[in-house]
Every structure is written in C-alpha cells, then in structure tokens.
C-alpha positions in Angstrom: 115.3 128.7 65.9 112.2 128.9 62.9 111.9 132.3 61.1 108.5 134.2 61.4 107.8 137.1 58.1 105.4 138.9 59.7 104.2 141.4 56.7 101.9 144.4 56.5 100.3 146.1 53.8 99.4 149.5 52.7 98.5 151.9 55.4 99.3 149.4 58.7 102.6 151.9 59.1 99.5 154.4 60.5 97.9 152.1 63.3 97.2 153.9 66.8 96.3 157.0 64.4 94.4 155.5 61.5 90.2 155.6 62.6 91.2 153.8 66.2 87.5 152.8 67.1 88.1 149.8 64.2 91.4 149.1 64.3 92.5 150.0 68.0 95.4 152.4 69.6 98.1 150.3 69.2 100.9 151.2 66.7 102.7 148.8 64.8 105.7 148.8 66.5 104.2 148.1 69.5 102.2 145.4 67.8 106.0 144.2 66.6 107.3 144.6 70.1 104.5 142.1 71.5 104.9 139.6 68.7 108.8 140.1 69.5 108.2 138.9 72.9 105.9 136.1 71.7 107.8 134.7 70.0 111.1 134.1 72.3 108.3 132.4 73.9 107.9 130.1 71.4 111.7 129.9 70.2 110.0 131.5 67.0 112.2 134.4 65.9 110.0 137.5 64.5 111.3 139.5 61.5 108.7 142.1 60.5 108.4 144.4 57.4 105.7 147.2 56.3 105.6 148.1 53.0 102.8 150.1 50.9 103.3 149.6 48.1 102.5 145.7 46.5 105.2 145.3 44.4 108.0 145.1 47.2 105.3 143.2 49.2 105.6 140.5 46.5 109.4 140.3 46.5 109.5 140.0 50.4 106.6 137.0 50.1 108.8 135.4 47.2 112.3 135.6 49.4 111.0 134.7 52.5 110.7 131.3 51.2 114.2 131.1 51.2 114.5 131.8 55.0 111.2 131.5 56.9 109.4 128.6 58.0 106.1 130.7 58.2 104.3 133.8 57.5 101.8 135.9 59.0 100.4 138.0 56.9 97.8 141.4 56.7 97.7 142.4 53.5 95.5 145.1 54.2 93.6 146.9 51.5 95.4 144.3 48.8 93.0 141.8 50.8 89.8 142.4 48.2 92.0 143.6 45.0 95.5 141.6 44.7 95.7 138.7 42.4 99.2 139.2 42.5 99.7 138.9 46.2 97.1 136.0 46.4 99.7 134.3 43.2 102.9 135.0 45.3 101.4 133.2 48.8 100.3 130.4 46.3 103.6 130.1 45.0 105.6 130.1 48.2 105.0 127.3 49.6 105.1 127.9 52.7 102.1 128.1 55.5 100.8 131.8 55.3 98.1 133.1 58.0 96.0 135.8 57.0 95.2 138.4 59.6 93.3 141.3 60.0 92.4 143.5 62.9 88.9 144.2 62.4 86.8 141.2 61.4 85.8 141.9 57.5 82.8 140.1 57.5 81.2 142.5 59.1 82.5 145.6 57.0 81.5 147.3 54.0 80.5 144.6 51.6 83.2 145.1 48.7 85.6 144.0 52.0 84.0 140.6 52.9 85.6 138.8 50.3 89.5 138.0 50.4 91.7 136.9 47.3 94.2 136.0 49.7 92.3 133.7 52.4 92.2 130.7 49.4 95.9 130.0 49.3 96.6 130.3 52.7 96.9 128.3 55.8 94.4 130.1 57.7 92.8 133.2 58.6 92.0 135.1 61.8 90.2 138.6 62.0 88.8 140.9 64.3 90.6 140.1 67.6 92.7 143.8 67.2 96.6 143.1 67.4 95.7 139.5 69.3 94.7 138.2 65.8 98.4 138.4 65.2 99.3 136.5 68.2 96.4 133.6 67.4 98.2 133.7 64.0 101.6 133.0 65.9 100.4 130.4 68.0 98.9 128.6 64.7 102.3 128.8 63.3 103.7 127.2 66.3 101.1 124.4 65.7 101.6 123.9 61.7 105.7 123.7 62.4 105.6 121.4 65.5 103.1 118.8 63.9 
C-alpha cells in the first residue's frame, strides 16, 4: 500500500476555532479522520503531521522521501514567505500538492502569491477540507499513471 505525508503548517492545529467564516468548522483531526477514510478507499495509507514551526516542517518534507510516494501539503502562512520550504519540496522529489482551504487569490494581496505552488505537482484552494480530498484523488492519479 503507497504512503500519503499529508503536512500542515503553522496555525492549522486551530481549524474549527481559527476565523470559521474562511476556513470552516472542521478541526484537523476531523479533516485527518476523512482523509483516513479516503484513503482505505484508495489503498492509499494517510500519515499526517502538524507542525508550527518551519524547521521541523522541513525535516519531515526531507524524510518523507524516504517512505512516501506523495505529499499533500498546506503550508499555511509559510505559503507567501518560505524559500526554505519551497527548496525542500524542490528537492524531494516526489509529487507534492499544495492545498489551501480558502482560495488565496482572492485574499489580501501579499497572500495571492505562493513560493511553494512552482515546485509542486499541483495546487488546489478554496474547496474547505475537500481541497484535501481533490489533492488525494490527484495523488491517486500521478501514482497510478
């Protein structure tokens, strides 16, 4: 069975509290628990991780490319500031989907630009915790074609 990193930046440990009307009342473990059930769907096993801080994002981009076939990734606020991150998906070599919850493009200005969207597979915003599950089902496309 293929390995899934699903990874979330700084401050997705506070979805369902964190301004609801933009990014919706689901928490992240319940987002987890749907991408969980998703993914035994698609023989795709999920392991997800939350860290805020970019550093330890970083390493777990960097080792996952020892054991994942894939990852979906929201980098969150590190979206429109990291070099670093946006250096560590280039280097992995592996397909990375960016995701967001709220579409960007139509946020505050300084948001509608991503570092990280270049060097990645794809990206999907503003379709709430779905856009996780459109980046799934991509995955399932890249690694069965």
């Amino acid at each position: 069975m293929e390995k899934v990193l699903v990874l979330n930046g700084p401050n997705l440990n506070l979805l369902g509290e964190r301004e609801p009307g933009i990014y919706g009342d689901l928490n992240l473990n319940m987002i987890n628990d749907r991408l969980l059930l998703a993914g035994k769907q698609l023989e795709i096993e999920i392991v997800s991780f939350q860290s805020n801080h970019e550093g330890i994002l970083i390493d777990k981009l960097q080792d996952s490319r020892t054991w994942a076939c894939a990852v979906i990734f929201n980098p969150g606020g590190y979206t429109h500031t990291s070099v670093a991150l946006r250096d560590a998906v280039a280097a992995i070599r592996i397909p990375v989907i960016e995701v967001h919850l709220s579409n960007i493009a139509t946020r505050e200005d300084f948001r509608h630009t991503s570092l990280i969207a270049p060097v990645c597979a794809g990206s999907i915003a503003g379709f709430g915790w779905k856009s996780y599950l459109l980046g799934l089902h991509a995955i399932h496309q890249i690694i069965n074609n």
